[in-house]
C-alpha positions as CSV (number, residue, x, y, z in Angstrom):
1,X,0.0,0.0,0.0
2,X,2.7,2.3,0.9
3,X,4.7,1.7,-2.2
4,X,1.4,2.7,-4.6
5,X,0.4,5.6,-2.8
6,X,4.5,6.6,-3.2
7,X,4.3,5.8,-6.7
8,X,1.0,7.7,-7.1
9,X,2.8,11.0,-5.3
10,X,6.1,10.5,-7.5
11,X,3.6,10.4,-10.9
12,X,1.9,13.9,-9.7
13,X,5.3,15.7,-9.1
14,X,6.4,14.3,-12.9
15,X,3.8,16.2,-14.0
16,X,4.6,18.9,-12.1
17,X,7.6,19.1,-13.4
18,X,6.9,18.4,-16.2
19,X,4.0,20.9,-17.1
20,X,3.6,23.1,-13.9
21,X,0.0,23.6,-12.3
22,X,-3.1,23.9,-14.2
23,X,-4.7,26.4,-11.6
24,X,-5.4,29.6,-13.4
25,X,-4.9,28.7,-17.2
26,X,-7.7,29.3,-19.5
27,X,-10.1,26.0,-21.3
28,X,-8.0,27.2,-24.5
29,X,-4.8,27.1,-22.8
30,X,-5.5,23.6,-21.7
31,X,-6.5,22.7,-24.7
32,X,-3.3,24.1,-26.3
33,X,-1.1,22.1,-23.7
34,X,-3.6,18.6,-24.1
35,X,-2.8,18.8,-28.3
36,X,1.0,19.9,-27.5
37,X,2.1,17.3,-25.1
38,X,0.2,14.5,-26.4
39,X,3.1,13.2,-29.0
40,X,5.7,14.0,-27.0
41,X,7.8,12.4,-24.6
42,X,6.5,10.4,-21.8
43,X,6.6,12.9,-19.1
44,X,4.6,15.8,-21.5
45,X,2.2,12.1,-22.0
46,X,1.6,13.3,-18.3
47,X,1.1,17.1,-18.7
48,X,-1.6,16.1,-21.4
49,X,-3.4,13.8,-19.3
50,X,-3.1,16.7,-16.2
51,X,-4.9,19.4,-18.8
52,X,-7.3,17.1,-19.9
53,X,-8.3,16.2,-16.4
54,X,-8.5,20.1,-15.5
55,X,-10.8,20.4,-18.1
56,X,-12.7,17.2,-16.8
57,X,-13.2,18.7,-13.3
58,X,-14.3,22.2,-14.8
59,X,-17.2,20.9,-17.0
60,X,-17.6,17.5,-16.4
61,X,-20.5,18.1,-13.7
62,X,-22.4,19.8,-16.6
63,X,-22.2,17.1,-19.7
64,X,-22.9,14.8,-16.9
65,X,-26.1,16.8,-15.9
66,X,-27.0,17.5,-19.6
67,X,-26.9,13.2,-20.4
68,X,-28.4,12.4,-17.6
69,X,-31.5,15.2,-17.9
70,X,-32.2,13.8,-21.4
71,X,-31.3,10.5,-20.9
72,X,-32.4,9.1,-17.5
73,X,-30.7,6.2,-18.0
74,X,-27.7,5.5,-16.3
75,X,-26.0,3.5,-18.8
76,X,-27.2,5.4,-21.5
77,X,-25.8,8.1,-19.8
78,X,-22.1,6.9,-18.8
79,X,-21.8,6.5,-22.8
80,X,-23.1,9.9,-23.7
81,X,-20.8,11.5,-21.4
82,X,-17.8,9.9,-22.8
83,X,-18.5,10.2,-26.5
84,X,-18.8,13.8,-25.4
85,X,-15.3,14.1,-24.4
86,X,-14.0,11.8,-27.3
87,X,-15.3,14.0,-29.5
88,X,-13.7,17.3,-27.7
89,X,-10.5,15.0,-28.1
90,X,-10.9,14.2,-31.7
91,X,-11.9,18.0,-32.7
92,X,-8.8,19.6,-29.8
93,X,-6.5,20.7,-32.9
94,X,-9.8,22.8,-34.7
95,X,-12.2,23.8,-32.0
96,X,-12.1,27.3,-31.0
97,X,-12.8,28.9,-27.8
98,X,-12.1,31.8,-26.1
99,X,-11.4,31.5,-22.0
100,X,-14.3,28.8,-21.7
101,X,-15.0,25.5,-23.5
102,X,-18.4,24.7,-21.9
103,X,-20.8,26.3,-24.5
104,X,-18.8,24.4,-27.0
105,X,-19.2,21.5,-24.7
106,X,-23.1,21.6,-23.9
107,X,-23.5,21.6,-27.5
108,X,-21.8,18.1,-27.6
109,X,-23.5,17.0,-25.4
110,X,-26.7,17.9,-25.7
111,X,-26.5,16.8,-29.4
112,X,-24.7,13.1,-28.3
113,X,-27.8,12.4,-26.2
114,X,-30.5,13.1,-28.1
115,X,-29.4,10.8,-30.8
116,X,-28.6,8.3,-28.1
117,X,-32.2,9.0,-26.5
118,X,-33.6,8.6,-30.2
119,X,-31.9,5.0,-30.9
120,X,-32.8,4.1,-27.7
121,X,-37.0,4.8,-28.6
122,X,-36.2,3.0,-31.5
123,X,-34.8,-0.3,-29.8
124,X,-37.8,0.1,-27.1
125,X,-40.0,0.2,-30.6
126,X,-39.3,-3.1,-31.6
127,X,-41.2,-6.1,-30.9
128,X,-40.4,-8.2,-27.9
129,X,-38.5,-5.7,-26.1
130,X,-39.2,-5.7,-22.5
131,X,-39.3,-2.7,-20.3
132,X,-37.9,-2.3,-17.2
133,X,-39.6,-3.5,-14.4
134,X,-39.7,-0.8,-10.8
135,X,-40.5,-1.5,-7.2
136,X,-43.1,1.7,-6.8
137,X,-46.7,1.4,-8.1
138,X,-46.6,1.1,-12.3
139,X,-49.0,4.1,-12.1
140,X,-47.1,6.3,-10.5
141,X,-43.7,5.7,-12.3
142,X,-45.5,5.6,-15.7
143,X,-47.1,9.1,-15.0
144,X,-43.5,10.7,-13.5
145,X,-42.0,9.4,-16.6
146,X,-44.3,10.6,-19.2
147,X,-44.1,14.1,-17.3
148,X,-40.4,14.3,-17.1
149,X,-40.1,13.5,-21.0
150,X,-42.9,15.7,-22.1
151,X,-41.1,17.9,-19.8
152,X,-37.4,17.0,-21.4
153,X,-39.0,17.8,-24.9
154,X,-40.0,21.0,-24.2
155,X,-36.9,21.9,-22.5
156,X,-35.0,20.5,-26.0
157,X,-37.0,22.6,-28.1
158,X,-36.2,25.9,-26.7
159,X,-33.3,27.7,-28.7
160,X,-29.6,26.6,-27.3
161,X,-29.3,30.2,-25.9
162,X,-32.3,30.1,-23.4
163,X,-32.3,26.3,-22.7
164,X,-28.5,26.6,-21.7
165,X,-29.3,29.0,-18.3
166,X,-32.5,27.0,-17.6
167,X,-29.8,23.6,-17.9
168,X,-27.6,24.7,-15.4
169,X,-29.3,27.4,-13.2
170,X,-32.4,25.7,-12.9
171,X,-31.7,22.0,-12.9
172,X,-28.3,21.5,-12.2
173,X,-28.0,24.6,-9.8
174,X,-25.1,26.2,-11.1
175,X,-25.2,29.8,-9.7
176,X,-25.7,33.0,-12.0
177,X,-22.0,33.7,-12.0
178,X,-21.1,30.2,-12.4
179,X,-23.4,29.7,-15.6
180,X,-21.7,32.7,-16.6
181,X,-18.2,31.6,-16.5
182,X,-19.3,28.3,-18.3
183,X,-20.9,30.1,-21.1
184,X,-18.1,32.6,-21.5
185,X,-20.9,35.3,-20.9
186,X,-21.8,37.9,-18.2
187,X,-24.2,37.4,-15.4
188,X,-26.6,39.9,-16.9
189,X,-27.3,37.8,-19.8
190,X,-27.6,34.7,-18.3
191,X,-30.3,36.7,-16.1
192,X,-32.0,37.8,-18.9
193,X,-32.2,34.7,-20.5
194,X,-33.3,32.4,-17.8
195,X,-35.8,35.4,-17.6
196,X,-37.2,34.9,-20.9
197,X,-37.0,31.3,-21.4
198,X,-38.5,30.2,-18.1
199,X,-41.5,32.5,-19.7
200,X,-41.4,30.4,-22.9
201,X,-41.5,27.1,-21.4
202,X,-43.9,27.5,-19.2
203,X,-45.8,28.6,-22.4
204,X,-44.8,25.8,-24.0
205,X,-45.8,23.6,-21.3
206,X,-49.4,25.6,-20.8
207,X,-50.4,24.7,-24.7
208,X,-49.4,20.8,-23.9
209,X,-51.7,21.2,-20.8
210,X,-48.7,20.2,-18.9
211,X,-48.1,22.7,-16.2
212,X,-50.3,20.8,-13.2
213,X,-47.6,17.9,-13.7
214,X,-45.0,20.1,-14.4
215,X,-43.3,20.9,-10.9
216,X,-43.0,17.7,-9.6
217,X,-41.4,16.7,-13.4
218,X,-39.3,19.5,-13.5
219,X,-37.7,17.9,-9.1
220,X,-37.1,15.1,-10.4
221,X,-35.5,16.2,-13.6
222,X,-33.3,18.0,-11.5
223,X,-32.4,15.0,-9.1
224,X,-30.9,13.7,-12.2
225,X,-28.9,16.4,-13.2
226,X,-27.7,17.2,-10.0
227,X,-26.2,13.6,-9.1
228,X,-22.3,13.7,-9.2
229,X,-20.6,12.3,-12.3
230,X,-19.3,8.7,-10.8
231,X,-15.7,9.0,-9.9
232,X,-15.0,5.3,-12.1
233,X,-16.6,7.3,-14.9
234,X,-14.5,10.1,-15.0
235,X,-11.2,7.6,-14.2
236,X,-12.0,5.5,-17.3
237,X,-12.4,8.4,-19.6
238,X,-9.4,10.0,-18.7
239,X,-7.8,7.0,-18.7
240,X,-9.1,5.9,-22.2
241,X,-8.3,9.1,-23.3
242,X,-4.7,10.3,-22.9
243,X,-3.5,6.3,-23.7
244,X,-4.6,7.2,-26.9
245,X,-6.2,3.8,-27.1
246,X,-9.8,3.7,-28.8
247,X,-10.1,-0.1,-27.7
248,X,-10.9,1.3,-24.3
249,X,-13.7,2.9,-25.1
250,X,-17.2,0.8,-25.5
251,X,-18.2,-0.2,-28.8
252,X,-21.1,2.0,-27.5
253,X,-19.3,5.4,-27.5
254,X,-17.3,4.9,-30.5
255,X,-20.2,4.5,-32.4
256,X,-21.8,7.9,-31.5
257,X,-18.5,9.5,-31.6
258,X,-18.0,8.9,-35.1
259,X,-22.6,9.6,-36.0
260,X,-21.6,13.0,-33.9
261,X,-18.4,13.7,-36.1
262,X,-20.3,13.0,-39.2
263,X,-22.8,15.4,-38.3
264,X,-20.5,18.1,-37.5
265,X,-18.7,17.9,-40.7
266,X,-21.7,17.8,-42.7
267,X,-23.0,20.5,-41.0
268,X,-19.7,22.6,-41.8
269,X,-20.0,21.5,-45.5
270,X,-23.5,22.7,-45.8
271,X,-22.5,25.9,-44.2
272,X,-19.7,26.0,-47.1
273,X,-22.4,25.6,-49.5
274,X,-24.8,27.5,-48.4
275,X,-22.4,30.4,-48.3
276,X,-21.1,29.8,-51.9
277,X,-24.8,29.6,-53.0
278,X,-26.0,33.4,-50.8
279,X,-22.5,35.1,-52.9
280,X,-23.7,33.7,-56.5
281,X,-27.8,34.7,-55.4
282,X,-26.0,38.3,-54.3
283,X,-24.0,38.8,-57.4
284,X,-26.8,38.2,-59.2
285,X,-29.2,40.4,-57.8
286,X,-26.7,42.7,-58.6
287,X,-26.5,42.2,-62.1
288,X,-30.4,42.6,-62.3
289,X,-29.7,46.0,-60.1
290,X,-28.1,47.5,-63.2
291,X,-30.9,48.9,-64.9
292,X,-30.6,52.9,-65.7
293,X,-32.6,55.2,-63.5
294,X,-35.8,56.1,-65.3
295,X,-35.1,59.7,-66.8
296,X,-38.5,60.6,-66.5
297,X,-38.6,61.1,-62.6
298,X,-38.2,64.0,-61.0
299,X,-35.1,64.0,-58.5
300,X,-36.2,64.0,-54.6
301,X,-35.3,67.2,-52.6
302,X,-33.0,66.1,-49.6
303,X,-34.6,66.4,-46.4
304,X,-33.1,69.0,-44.3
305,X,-31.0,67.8,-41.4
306,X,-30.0,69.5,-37.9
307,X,-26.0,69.2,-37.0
308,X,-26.1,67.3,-33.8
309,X,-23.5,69.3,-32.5
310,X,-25.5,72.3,-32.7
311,X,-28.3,70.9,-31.2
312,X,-28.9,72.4,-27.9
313,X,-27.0,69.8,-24.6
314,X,-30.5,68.9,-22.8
315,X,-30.1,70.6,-19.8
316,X,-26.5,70.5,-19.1
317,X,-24.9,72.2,-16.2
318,X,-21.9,74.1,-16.2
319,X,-18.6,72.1,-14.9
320,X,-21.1,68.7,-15.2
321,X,-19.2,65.4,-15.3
322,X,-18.0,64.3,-18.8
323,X,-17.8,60.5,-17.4
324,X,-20.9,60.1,-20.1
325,X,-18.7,60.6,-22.7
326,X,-15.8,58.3,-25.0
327,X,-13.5,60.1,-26.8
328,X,-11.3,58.0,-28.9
329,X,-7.9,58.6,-30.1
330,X,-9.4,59.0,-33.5
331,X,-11.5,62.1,-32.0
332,X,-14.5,59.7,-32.7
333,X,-16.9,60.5,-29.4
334,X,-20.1,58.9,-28.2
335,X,-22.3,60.8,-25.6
336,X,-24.9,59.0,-23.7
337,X,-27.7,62.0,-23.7
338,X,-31.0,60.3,-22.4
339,X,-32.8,57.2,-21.4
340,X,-37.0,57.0,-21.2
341,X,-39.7,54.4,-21.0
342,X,-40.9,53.5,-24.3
343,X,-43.0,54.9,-25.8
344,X,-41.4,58.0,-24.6
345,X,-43.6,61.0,-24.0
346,X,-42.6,64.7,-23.3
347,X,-41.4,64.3,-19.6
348,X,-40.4,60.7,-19.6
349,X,-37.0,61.0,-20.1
350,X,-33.4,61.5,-17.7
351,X,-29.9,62.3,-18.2
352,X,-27.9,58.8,-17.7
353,X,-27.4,59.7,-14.1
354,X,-31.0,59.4,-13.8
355,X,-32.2,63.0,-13.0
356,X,-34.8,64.6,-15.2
357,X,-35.2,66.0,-18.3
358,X,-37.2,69.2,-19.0
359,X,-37.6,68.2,-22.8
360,X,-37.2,65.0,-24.8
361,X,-34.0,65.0,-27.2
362,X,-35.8,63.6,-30.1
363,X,-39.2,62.8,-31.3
364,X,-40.9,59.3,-30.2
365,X,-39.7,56.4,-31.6
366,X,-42.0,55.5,-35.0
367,X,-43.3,52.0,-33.8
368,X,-44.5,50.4,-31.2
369,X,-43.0,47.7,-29.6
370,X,-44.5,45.1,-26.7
371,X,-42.2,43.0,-24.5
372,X,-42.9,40.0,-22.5
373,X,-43.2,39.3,-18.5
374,X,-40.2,40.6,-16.7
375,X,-38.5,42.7,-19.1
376,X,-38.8,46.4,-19.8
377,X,-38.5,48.6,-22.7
378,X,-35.8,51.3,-23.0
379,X,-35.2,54.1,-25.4
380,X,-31.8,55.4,-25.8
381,X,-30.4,58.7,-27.4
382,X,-26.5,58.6,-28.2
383,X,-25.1,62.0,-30.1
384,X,-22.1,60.5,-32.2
385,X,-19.3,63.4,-33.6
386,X,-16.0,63.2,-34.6
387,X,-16.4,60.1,-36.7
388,X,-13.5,60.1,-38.7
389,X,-14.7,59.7,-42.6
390,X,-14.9,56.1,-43.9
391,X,-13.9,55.2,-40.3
392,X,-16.1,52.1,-39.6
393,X,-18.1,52.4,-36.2
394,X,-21.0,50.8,-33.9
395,X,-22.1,51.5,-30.0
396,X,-24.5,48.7,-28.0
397,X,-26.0,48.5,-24.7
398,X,-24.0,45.3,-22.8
399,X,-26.7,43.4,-20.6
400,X,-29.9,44.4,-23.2
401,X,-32.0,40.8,-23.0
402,X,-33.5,40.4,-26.8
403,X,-32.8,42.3,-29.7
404,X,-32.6,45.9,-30.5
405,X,-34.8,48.4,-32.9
406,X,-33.1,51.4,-34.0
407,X,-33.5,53.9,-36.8
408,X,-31.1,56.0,-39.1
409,X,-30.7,59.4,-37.6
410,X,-33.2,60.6,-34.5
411,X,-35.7,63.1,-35.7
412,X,-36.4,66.5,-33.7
413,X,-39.8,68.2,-34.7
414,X,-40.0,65.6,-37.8
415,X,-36.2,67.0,-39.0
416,X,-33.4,64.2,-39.0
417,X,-30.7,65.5,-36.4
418,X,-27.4,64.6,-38.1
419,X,-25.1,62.3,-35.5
420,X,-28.5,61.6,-32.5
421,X,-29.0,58.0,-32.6
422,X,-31.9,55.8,-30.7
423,X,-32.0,52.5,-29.8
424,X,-35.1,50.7,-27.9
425,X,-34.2,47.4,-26.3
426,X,-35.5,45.5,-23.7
427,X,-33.5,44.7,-19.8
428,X,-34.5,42.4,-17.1
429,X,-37.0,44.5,-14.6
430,X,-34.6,44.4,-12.1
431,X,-31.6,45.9,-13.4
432,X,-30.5,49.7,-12.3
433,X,-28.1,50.0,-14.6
434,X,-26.5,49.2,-17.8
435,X,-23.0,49.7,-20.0
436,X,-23.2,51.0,-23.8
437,X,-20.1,49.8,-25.5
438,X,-18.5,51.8,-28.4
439,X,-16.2,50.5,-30.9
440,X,-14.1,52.9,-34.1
441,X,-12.4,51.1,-36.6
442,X,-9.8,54.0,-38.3
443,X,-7.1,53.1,-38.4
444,X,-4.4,51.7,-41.3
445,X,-5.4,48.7,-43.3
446,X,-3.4,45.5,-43.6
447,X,-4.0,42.8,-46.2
448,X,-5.1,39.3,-44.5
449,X,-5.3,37.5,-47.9
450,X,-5.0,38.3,-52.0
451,X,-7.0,36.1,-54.3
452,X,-7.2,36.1,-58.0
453,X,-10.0,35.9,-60.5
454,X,-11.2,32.3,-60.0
455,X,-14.2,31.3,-57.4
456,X,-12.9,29.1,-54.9
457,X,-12.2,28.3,-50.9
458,X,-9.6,28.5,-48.7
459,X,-9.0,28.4,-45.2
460,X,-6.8,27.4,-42.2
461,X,-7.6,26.4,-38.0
462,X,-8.0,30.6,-37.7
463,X,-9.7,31.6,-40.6
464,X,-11.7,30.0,-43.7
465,X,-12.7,32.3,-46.8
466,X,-15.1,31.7,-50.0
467,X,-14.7,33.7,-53.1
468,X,-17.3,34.1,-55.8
469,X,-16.3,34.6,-59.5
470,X,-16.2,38.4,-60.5
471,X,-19.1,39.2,-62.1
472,X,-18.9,42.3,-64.5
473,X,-22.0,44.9,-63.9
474,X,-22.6,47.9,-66.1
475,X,-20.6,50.1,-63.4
476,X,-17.7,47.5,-63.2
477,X,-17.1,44.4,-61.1
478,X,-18.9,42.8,-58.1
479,X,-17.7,40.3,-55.7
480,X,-18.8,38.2,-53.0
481,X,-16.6,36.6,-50.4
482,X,-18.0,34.6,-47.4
483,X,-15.5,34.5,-44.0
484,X,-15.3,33.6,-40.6
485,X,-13.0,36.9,-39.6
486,X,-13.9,37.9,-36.0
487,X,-13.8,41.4,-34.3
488,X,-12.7,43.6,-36.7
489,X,-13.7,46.2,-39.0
490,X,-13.5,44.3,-43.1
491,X,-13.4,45.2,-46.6
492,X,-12.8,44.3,-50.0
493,X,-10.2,45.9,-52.6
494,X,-9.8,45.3,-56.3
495,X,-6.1,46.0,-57.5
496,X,-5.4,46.9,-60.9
497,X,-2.4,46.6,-63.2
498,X,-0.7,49.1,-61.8
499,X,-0.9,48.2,-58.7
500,X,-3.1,51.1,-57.2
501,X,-6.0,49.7,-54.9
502,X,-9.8,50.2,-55.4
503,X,-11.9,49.8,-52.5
504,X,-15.1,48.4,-52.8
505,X,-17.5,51.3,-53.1
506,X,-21.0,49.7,-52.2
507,X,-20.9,46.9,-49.4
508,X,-23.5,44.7,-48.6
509,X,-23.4,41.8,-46.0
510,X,-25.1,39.2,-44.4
511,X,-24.2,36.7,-41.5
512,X,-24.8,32.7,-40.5
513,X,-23.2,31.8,-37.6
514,X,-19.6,33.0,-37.0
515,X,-19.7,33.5,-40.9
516,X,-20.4,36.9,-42.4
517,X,-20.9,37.5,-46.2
518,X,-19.7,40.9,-47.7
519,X,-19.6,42.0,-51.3
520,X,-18.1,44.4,-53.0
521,X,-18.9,46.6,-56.1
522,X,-15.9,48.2,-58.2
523,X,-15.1,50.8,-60.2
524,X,-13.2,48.3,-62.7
525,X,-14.4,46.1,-65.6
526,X,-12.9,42.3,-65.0
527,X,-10.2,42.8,-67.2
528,X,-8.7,45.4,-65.5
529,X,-8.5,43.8,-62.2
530,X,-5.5,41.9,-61.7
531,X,-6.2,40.6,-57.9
532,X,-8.6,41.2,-54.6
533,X,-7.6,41.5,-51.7
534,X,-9.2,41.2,-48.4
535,X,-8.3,43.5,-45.6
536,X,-8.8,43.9,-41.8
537,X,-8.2,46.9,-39.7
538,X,-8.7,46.7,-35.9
539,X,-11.3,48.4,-33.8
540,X,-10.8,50.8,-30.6
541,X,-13.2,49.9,-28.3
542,X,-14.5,52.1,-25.3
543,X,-17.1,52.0,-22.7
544,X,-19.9,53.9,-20.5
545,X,-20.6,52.4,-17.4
546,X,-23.5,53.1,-14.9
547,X,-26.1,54.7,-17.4
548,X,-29.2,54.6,-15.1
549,X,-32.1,52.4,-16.2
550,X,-34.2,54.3,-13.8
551,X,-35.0,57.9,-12.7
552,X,-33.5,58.8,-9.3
553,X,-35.6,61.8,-9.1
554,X,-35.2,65.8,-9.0
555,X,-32.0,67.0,-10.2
């Protein structure tokens, strides 16, 4: 006994040694060291196998809890869970994440089991099987089952963003900053989510006439998710997994392994395809855009516009704080003017430290918009100046819950105001407070790939591009390019013989997933194009924090 448990403490100081702690690295970091180590010497064999078990302890609680809430099965379950992490193995070198796997993770997971819960309906489908038989009156167990996978459906049916926080808030008890941390999100939106999908399920579950059953399916639904993930379980994946020996694994887990990989790459094909087929519908439309202007109508007289920095500061006091406003280095500046109700009316609306306005900044917003149980509508006015020309630029409000309306410029007495921009979201009831983010892209451009005159695909672990065949137009050339860049401003540029660059003077885009379409039209017939070139420049990125979602009262 002595000599394993000195053998045991003499393997954890080789890996020591050899790798150092994994306390305070990042999910990518570990990932980085699992994929490094793994084909090198014996002792990195053992740094692998301590960053694979980090990630193990950080998330394994949750896949467990996903298999075993759509599952139920135990068995069923144990193979789930480590088809899960085969598959995070099998796709370490590609999958991207930023400090936290566990989004990428739930998705595994939840996608493993219910095609393990489907094959196993299937196999309780066919004749002769017998069911399972239970100590506690058939009733009873019949009816708690029934409830807790009419209950399991509905919770599978909600989008992945909304039936993540119910998953581990609600049934696996994960607090709000927990749920946070695995979703590599903020508190405030797993809030606001939970918010509006507890609303939708029990929707859901009132149209199934479910919600008299629903409690007592929804306790035991979380018994199951809540049990601990069986210490042989997590020994025998690990195990399995940094022996780099398949044969370890149940037939079972290879199986789904591979269905789950097939899907995935299928999945990325398609989104390949689908992306080749938007550029060539795009390009086009384009080419049926050509058509002269009709001569015969009569131009449109511009509307006149007010400058917004000559439009009277609501209210402002001499020597007031300027912590409302982001100046970048560019001179770009956002100022957070007001915040109302919506609809707004004359006296609804405060400065962003919550005391009142005499008089609105702009004219109501033109539509109407509802909002469900427990969030509240917000209007806010942003005055943007000093936008540096062709600088690329965008401002949002950090913990909004649901999606934002918003117009072109803000109107004053029916007159667009030139730089005044509105924005009506919707924020969890509770909230007192909120941060607008504001980001300026204007800086120097560098080229992050040249592509000649052929369609075709290319791409890398970072960054995957699809090019569409220039098409000539009667004003030039148009292109399409589909790409997975991230977090910076984009554009296109044509190049001609001479070398001179040609930026893409109308841009249109359109995005699926982490891909985002753009395409470009050109001053240049085909012929006189001799390359394209895609190009990124980074954006500067600022924030307001504290804008009051409330009034506080008289100023």
């Amino acid at each position: 006994m002595a000599t394993g448990r000195t053998a045991s403490v003499l393997r954890h100081l080789r890996v020591l040694f050899a790798a150092g702690t994994t306390a305070g690295l990042t999910d990518s970091e570990l990932l980085e060291r699992f994929t490094a180590k793994r084909a090198e010497s014996a002792e990195a064999g053992l740094a692998s196998e301590a960053a694979f078990s980090a990630l193990m302890d950080r998330h394994g609680a949750m896949v467990w809890g996903v298999c075993r809430r759509v599952l139920g099965d135990t068995h069923e379950a144990e193979d789930a869970f480590q088809a899960t992490f085969l598959v995070l193995v099998r796709k370490a070198g590609s999958v991207r994440v930023d400090d936290s796997v566990g989004r990428w993770l739930y998705g595994v997971a939840h996608r493993v089991a219910l095609r393990a819960r489907s094959e196993a309906r299937r196999r309780e489908s066919r004749p002769g099987h017998a069911p399972a038989q239970d100590s506690e009156d058939p009733a009873t167990v019949v009816e708690l089952k029934e409830s807790c996978h009419a209950l399991s459906e509905e919770i599978d049916r909600l989008p992945a963003k909304y039936r993540c926080p119910i998953e581990l808030c609600d049934l696996q008890g994960l607090t709000y900053d927990q749920a946070a941390r695995q979703l590599n999100g903020s508190v405030a939106m797993v809030k606001g989510r939970l918010v509006r999908g507890r609303l939708k399920l029990r929707e859901r579950l009132a149209e199934r006439g479910l919600s008299p059953v629903a409690a007592v399916g929804f306790q035991a639904l979380s018994r199951e998710a809540r049990l601990a993930v069986p210490p042989k379980l997590v020994h025998s994946t690990v195990r399995a997994v940094t022996s780099y020996a398949p044969g370890l694994f149940p037939a079972a887990v290879i199986a789904q392994t591979e269905e789950v990989l097939k899907m995935m790459m299928w999945e990325k094909l398609k989104l390949a395809a689908a992306g080749a087929l938007v550029a060539a519908g795009l390009t086009a439309g384009a080419l049926a855009q050509q058509q002269p202007a009709s001569q015969d109508r009569a131009p449109e007289a511009p509307r006149p516009k007010v400058n917004a920095q000559s439009l009277e500061k609501p209210n402002r006091k001499p020597g007031e704080d300027r912590r409302w406003l982001k100046t970048m280095s560019s001179g770009a500046t956002l100022e957070v003017v007001a915040i109302s109700p919506h609809p707004s009316g004359p006296n609804t609306w405060w400065r962003p430290n919550g005391t009142p306005l005499s008089q609105p900044p702009c004219d109501p917003f033109p539509t109407r918009l509802t909002s469900d149980e427990n969030v509240v509508p917000r209007a806010i006015v942003v005055r943007l100046t000093g936008i540096p020309a062709e600088a690329d630029h965008r401002w949002w409000i950090d913990q909004a819950n649901g999606g934002s309306h918003s117009q072109g410029d803000a109107k004053l007495a029916g007159i667009p105001v030139s730089g005044l921009s509105e924005i009506v979201t919707f924020f969890p009831s509770g909230l007192d407070s909120s941060t607008i983010r504001f980001e300026v892209a204007a800086g120097p451009w560098k080229t992050v790939r040249t592509w000649g005159k052929s369609p075709g695909a290319v791409g890398s672990r970072e960054v995957s591009y699809i090019f569409s065949a220039p098409i000539a137009t009667k004003k030039g050339t148009t292109l399409s390019v589909t790409h997975n860049i991230q977090d910076v401003s984009v554009r296109l540029v044509a190049v001609d013989g001479e070398g001179k660059e040609h930026p893409a003077e109308n841009r249109s885009g359109s995005g699926v997933g982490d891909y985002y379409q753009i395409t470009g039209e050109f001053n240049l017939p085909p012929d006189q194009i001799e390359e394209f070139r895609v190009q990124t420049r980074p954006y500067e990125k600022g924030e307001i924090n504290g804008v009051a979602l409330k009034p506080s009262g008289p100023a």
